[in-house]
Each structure stands twice: as C-alpha cells, then as structure tokens.
Backbone as XML, in Angstrom:
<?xml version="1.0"?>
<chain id="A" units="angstrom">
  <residue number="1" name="UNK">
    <atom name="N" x="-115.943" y="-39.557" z="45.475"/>
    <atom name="CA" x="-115.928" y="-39.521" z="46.919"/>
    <atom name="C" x="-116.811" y="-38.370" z="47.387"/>
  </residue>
  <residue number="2" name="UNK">
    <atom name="N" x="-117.769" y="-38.868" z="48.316"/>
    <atom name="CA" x="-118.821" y="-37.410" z="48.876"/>
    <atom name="C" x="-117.753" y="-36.620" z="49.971"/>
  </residue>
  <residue number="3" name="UNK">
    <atom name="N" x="-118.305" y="-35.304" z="50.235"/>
    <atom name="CA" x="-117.309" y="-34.640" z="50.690"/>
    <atom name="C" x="-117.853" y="-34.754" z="52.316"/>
  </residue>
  <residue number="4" name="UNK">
    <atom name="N" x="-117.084" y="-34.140" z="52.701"/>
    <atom name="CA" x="-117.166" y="-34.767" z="54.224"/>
    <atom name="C" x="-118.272" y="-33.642" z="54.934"/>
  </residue>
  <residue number="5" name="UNK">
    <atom name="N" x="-118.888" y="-32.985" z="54.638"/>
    <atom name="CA" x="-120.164" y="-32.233" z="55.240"/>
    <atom name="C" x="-120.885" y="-31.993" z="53.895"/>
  </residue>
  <residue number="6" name="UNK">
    <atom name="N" x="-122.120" y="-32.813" z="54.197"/>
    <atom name="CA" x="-123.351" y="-32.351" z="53.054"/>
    <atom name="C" x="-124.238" y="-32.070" z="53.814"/>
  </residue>
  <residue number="7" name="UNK">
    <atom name="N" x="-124.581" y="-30.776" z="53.713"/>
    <atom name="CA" x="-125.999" y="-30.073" z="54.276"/>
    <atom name="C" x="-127.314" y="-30.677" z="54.892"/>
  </residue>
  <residue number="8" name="UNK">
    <atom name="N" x="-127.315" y="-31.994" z="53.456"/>
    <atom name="CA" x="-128.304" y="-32.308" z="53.317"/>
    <atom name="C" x="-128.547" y="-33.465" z="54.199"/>
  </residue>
  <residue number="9" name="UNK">
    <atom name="N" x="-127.900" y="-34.062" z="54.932"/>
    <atom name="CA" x="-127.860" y="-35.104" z="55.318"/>
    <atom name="C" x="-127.979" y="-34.657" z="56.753"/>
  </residue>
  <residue number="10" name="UNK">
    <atom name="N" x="-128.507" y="-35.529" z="57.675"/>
    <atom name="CA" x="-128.948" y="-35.516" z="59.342"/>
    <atom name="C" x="-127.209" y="-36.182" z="59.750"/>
  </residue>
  <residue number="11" name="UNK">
    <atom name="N" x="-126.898" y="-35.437" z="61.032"/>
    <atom name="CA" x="-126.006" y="-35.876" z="61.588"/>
    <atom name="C" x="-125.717" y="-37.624" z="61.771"/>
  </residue>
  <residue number="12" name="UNK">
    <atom name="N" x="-126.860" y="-38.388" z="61.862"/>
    <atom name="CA" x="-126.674" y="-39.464" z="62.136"/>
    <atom name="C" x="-126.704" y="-39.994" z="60.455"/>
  </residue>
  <residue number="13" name="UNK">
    <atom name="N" x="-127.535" y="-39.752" z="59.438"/>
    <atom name="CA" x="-127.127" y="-40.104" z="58.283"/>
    <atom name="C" x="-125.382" y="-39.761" z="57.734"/>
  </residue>
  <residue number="14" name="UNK">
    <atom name="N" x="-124.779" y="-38.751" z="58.226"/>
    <atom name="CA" x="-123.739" y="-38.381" z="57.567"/>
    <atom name="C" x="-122.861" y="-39.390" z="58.212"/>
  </residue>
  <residue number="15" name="UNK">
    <atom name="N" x="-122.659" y="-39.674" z="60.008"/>
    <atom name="CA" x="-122.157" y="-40.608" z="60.639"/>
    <atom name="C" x="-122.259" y="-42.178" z="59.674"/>
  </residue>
  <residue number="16" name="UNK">
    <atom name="N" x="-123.076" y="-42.495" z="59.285"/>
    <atom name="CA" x="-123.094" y="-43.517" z="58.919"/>
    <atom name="C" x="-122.679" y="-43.636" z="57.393"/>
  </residue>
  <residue number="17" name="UNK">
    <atom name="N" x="-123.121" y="-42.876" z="56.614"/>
    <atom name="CA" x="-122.068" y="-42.719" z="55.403"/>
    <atom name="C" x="-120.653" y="-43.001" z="55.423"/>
  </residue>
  <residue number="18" name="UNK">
    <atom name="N" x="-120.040" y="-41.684" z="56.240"/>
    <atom name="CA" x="-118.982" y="-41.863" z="56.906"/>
    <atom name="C" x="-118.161" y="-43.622" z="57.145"/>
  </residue>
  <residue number="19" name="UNK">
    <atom name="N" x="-119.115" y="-43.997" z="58.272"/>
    <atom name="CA" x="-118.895" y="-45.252" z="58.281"/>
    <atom name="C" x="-118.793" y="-46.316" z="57.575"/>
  </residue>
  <residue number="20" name="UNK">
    <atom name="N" x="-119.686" y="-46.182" z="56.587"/>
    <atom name="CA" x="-119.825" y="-46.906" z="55.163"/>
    <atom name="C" x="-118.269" y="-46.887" z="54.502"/>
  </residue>
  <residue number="21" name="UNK">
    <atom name="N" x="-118.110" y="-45.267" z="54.261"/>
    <atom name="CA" x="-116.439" y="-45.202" z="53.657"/>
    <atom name="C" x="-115.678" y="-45.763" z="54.556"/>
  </residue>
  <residue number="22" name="UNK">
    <atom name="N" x="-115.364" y="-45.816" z="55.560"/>
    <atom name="CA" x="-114.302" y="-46.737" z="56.090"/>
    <atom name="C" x="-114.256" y="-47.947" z="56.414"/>
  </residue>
  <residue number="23" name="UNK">
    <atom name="N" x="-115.443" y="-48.529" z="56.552"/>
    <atom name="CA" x="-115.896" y="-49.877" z="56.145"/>
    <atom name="C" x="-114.695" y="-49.853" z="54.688"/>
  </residue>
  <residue number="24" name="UNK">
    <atom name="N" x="-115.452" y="-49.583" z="53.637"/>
    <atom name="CA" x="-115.373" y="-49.389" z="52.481"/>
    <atom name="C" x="-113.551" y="-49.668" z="52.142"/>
  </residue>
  <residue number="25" name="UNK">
    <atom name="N" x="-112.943" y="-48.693" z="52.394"/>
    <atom name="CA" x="-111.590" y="-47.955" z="52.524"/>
    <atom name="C" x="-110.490" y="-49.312" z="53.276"/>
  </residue>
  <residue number="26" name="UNK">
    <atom name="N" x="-111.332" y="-49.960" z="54.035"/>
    <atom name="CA" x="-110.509" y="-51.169" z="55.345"/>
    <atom name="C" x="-110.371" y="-51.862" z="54.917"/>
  </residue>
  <residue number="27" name="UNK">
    <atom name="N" x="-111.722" y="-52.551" z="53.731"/>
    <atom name="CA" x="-111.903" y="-53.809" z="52.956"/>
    <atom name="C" x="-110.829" y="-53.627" z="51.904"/>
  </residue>
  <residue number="28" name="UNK">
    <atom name="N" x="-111.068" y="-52.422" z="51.060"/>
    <atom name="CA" x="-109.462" y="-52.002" z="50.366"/>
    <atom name="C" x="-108.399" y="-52.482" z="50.761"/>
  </residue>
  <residue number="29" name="UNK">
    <atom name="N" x="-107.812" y="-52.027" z="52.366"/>
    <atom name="CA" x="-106.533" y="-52.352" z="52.387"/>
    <atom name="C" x="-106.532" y="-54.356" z="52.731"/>
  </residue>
  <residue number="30" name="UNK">
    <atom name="N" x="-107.549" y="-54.081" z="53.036"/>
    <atom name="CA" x="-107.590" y="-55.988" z="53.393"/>
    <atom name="C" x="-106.995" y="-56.930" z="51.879"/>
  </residue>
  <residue number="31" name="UNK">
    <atom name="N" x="-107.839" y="-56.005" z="51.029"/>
    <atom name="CA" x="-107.752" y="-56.811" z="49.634"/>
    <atom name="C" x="-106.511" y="-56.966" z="49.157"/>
  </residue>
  <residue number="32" name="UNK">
    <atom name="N" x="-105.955" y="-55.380" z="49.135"/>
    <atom name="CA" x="-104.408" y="-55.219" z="49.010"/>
    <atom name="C" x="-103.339" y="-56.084" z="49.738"/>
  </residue>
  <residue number="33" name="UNK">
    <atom name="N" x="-103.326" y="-56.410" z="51.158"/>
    <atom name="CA" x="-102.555" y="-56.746" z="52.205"/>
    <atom name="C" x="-103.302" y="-58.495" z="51.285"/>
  </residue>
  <residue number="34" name="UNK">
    <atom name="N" x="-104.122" y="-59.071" z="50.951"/>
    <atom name="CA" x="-104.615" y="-60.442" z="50.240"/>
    <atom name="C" x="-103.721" y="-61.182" z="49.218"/>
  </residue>
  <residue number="35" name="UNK">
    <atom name="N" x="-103.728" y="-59.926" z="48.297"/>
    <atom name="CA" x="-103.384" y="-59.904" z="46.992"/>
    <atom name="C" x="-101.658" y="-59.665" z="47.027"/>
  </residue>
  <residue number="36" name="UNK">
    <atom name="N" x="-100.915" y="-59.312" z="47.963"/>
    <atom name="CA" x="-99.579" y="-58.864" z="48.814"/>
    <atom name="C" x="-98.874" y="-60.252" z="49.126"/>
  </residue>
  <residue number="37" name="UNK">
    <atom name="N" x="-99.394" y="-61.004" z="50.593"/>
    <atom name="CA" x="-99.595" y="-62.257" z="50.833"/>
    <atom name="C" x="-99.311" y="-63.431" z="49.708"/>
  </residue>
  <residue number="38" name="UNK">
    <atom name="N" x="-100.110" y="-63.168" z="48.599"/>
    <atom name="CA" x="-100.416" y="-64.285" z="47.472"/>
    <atom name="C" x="-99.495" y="-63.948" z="46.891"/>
  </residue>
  <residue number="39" name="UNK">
    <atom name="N" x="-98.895" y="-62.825" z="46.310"/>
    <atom name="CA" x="-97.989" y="-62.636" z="45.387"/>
    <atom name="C" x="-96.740" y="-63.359" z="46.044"/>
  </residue>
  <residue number="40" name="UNK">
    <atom name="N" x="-96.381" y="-62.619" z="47.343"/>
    <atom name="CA" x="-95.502" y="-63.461" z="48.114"/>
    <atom name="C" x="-95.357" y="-65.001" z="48.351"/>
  </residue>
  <residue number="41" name="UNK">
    <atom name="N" x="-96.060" y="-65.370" z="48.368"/>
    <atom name="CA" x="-95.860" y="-67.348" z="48.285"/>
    <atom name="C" x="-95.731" y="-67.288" z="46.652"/>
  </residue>
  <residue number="42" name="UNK">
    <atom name="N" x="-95.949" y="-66.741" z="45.699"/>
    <atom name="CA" x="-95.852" y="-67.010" z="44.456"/>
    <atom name="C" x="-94.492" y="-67.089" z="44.549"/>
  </residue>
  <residue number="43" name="UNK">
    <atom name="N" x="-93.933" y="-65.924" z="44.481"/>
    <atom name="CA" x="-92.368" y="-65.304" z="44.572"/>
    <atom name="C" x="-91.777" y="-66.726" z="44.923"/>
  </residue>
  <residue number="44" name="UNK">
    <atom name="N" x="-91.852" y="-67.072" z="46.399"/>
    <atom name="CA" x="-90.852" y="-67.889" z="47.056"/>
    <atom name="C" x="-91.533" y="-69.114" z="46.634"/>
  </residue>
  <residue number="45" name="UNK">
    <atom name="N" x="-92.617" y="-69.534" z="45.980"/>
    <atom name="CA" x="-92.651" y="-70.483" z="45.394"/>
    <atom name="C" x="-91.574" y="-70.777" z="43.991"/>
  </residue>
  <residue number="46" name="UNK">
    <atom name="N" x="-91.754" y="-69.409" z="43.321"/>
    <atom name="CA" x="-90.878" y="-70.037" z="42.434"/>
    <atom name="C" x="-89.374" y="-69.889" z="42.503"/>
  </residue>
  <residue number="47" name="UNK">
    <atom name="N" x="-88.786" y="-69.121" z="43.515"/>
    <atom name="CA" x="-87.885" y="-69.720" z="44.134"/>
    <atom name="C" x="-86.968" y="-70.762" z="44.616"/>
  </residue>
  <residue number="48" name="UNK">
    <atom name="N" x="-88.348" y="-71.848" z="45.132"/>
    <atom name="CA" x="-87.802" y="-72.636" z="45.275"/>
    <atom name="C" x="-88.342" y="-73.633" z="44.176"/>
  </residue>
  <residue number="49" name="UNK">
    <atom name="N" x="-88.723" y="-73.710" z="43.296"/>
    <atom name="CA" x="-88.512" y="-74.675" z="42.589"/>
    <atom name="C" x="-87.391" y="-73.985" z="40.989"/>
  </residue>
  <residue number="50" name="UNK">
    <atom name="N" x="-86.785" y="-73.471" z="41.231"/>
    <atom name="CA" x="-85.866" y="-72.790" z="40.471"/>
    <atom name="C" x="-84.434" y="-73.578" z="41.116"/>
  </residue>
  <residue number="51" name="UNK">
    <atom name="N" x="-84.668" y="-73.159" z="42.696"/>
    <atom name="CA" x="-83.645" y="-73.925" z="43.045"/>
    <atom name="C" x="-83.302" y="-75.193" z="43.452"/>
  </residue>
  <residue number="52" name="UNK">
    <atom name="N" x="-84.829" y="-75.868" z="43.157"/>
    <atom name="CA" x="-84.760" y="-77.435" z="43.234"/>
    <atom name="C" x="-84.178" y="-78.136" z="41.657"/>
  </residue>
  <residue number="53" name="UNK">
    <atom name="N" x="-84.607" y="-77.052" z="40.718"/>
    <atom name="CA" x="-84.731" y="-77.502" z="39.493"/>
    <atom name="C" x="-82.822" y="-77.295" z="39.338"/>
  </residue>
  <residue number="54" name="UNK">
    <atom name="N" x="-82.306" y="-76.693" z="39.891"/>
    <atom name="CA" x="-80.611" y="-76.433" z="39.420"/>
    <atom name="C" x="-80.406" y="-77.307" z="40.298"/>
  </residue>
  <residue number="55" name="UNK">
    <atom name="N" x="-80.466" y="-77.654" z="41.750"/>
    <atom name="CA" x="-79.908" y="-78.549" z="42.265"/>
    <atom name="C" x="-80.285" y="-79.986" z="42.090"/>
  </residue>
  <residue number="56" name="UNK">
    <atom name="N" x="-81.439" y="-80.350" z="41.590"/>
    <atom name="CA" x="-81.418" y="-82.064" z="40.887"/>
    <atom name="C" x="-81.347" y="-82.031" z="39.229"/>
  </residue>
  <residue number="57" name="UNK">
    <atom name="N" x="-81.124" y="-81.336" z="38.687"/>
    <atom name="CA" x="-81.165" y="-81.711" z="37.205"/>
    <atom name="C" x="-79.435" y="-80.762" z="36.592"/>
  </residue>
  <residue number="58" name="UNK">
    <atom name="N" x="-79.243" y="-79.957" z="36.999"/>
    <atom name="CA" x="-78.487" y="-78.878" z="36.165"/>
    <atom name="C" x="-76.935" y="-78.634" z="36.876"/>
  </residue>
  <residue number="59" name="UNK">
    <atom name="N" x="-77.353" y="-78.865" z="37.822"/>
    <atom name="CA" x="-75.544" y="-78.948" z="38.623"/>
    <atom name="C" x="-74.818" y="-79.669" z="37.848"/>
  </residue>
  <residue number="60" name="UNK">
    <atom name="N" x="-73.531" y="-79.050" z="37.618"/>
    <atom name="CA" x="-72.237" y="-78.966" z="36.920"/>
    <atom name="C" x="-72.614" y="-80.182" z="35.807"/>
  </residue>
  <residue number="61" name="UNK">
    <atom name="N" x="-74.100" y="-79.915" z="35.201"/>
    <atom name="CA" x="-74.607" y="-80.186" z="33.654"/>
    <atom name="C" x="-74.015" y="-79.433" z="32.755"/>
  </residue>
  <residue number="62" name="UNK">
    <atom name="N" x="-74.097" y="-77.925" z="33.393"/>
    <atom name="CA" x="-74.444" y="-76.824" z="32.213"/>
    <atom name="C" x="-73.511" y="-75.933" z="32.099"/>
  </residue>
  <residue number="63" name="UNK">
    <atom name="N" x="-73.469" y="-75.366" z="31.073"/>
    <atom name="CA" x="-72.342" y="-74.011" z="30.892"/>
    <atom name="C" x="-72.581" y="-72.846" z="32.020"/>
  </residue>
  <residue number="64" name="UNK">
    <atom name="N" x="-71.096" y="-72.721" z="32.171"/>
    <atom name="CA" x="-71.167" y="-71.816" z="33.640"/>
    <atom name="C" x="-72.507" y="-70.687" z="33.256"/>
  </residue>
  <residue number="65" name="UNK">
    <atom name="N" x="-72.273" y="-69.847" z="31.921"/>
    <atom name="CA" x="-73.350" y="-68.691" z="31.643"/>
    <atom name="C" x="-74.815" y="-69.432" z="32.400"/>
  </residue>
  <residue number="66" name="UNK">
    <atom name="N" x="-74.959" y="-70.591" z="31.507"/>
    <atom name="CA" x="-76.279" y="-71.110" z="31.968"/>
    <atom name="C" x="-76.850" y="-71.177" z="33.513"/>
  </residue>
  <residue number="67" name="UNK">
    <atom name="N" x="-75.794" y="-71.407" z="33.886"/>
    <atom name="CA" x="-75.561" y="-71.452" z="35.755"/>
    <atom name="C" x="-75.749" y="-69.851" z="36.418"/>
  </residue>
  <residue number="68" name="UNK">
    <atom name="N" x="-74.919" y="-69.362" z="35.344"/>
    <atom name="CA" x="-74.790" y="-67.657" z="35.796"/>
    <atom name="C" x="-76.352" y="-67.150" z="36.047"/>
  </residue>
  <residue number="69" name="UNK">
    <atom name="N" x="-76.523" y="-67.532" z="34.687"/>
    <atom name="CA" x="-78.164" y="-66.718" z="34.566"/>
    <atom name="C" x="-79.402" y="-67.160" z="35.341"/>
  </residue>
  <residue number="70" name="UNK">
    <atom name="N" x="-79.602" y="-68.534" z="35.525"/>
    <atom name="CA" x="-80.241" y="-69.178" z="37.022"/>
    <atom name="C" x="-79.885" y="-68.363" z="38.107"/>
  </residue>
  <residue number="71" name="UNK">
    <atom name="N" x="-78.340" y="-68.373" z="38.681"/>
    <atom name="CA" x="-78.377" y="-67.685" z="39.711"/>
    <atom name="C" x="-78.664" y="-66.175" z="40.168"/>
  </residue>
  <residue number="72" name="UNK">
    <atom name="N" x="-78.671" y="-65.298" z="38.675"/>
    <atom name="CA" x="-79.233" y="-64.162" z="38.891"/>
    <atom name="C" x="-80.461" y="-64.085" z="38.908"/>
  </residue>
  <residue number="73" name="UNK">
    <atom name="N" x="-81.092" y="-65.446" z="37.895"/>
    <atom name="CA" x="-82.728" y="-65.393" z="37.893"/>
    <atom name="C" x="-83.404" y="-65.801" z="39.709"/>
  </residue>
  <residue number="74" name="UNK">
    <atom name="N" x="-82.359" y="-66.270" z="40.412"/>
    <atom name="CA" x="-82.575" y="-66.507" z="41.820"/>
    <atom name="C" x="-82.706" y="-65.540" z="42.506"/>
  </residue>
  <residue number="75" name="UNK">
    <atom name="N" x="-81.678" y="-64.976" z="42.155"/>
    <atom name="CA" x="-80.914" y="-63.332" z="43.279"/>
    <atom name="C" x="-82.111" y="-62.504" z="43.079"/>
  </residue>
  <residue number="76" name="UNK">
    <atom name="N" x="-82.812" y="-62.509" z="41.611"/>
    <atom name="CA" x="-83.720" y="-61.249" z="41.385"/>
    <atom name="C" x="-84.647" y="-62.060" z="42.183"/>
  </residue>
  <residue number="77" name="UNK">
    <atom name="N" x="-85.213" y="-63.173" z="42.012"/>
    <atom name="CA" x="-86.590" y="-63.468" z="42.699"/>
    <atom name="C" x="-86.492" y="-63.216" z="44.260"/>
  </residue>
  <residue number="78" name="UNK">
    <atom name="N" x="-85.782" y="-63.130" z="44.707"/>
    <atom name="CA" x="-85.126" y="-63.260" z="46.577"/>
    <atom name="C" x="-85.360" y="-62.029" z="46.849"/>
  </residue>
  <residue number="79" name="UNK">
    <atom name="N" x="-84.801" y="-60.720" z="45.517"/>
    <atom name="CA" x="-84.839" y="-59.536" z="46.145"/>
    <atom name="C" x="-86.418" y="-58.895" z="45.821"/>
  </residue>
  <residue number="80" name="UNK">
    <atom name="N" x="-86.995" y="-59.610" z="45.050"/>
    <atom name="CA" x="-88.574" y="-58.863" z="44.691"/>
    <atom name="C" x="-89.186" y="-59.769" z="45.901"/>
  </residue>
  <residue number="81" name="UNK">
    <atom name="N" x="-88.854" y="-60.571" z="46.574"/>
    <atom name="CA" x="-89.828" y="-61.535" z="47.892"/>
    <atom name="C" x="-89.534" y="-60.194" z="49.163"/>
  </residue>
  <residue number="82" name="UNK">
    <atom name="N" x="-87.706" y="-60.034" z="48.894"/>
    <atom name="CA" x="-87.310" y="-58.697" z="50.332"/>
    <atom name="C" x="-88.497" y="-57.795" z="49.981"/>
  </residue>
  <residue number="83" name="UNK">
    <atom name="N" x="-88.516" y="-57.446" z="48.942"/>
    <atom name="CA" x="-89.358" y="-55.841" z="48.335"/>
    <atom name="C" x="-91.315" y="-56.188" z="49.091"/>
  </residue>
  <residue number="84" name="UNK">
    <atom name="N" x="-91.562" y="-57.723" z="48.426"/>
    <atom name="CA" x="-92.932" y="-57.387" z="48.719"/>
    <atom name="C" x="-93.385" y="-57.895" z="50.420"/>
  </residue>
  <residue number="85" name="UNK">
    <atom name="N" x="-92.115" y="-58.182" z="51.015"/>
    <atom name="CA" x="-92.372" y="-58.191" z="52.834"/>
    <atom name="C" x="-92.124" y="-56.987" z="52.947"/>
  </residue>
  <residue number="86" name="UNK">
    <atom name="N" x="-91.307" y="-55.985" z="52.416"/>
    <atom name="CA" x="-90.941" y="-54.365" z="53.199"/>
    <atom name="C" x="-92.825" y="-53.624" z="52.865"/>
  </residue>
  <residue number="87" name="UNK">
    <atom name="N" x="-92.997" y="-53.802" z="51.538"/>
    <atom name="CA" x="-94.111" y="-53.076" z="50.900"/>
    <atom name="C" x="-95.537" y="-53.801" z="52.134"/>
  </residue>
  <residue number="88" name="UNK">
    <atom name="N" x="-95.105" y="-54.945" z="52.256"/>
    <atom name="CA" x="-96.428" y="-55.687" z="53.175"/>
    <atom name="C" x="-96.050" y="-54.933" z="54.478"/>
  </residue>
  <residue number="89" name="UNK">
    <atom name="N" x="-95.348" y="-54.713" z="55.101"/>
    <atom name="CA" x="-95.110" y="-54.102" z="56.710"/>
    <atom name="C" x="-95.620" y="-52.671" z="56.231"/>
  </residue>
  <residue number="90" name="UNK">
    <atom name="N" x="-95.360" y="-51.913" z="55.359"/>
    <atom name="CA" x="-95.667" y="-50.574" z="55.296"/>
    <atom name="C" x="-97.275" y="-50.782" z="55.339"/>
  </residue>
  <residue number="91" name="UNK">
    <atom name="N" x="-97.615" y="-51.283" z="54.482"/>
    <atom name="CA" x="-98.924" y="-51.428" z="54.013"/>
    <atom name="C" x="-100.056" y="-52.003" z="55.502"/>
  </residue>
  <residue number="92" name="UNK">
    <atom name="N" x="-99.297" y="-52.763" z="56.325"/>
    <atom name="CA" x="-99.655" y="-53.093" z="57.747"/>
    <atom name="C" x="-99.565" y="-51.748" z="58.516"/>
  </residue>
  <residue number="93" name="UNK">
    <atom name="N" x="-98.480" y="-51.274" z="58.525"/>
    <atom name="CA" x="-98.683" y="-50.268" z="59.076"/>
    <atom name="C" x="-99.304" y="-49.137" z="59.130"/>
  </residue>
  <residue number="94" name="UNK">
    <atom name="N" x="-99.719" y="-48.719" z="57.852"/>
    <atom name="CA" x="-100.479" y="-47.727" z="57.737"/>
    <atom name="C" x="-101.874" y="-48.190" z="58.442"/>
  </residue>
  <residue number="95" name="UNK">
    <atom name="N" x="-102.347" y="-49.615" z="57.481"/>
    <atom name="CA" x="-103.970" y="-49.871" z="57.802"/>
    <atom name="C" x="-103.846" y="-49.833" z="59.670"/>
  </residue>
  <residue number="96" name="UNK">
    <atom name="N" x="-102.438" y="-49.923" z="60.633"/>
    <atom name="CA" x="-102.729" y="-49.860" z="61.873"/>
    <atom name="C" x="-103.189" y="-48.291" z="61.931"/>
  </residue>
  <residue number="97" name="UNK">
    <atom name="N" x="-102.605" y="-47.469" z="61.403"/>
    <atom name="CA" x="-102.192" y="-46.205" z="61.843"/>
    <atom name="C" x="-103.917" y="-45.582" z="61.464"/>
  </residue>
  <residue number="98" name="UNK">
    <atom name="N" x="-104.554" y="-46.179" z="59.914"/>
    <atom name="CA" x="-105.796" y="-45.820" z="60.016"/>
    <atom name="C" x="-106.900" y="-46.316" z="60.828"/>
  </residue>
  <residue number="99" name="UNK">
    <atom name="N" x="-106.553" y="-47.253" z="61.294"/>
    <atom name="CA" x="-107.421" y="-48.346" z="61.974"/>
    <atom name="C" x="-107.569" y="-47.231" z="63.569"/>
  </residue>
  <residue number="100" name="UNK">
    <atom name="N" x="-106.274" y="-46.917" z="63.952"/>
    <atom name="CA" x="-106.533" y="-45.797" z="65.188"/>
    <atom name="C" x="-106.703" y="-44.803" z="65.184"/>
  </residue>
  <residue number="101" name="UNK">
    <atom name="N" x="-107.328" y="-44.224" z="64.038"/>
    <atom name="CA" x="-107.713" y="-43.233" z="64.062"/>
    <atom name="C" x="-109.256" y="-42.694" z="63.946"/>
  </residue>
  <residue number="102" name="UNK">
    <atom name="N" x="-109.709" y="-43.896" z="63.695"/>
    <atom name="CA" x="-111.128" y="-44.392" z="63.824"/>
    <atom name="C" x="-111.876" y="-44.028" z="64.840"/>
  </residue>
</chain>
C-alpha cells in the first residue's frame, strides 16, 4: 500500500492514485458482499433440500438417532444462514460507512 503523501507526486497525481485505491478497496467489498450473497443461497439451498429429502423419503423410515442427526444437520445449517445475513449487514454497513466518507 503507497503511503498517503509521496513527495513525489503532483497534487492532482496523488488525488487520483488515491482514487484508484478506493476504486480499488469498493470493488473489494463488492466482491466480498458477491461471494457473501452466494454462499447464502448455498446454505438455504441445502437446507432445503435436506428438508425435502426427510420429509419425502425418511419420515418415520428411520431410527430416531438417524432423524436426530438430520435435524441437527438442519439446526446447524439455519444457524450458519443467521451468521452469514448478520456478517452480510455488517459488511453492508461498513462499505455504507466507507462509501460516506468519500
């Protein structure tokens, strides 16, 4: 990272450097907030076909354990979908908070 006053550079060259990094820095959080998004439909994708797959094939098929462990394998996927909407609002929020400071 160049440091934020180089000698060498004309006020309007350093401005635009500058600009370059936050260009730069925005596209970052864009990619992140992308890659956030996608993970999230993954999550609740497999969600729900976890819980399509117990409710047409496996209902009162299977040994309760077997049932047990689906439904925790549910509970965990539900609470990593809560985790990556809290992590996506933070992550919104900041890019607002840098976005106005621009």
């Amino acid at each position: 990272m160049r440091p934020l006053r180089d000698p060498e550079l004309s006020g309007h060259k350093e401005k635009k450097v500058l600009q370059e990094e936050l260009e730069n820095r925005s596209n970052q959080v864009r990619c992140a907030e992308k890659k956030l998004q996608h993970r999230e439909l993954e999550s609740q994708e497999q969600i729900t076909y976890i819980q399509q797959e117990y409710e047409t094939k496996f209902k009162g098929l299977m040994p309760a354990s077997l049932r047990q462990e689906l439904e925790d394998t549910i509970s965990s996927l539900k609470s990593q979908v809560n985790f990556l909407q809290k992590r996506a609002s933070i992550l919104q929020e900041e890019l607002m908070a840098y976005q106005g400071r621009r």
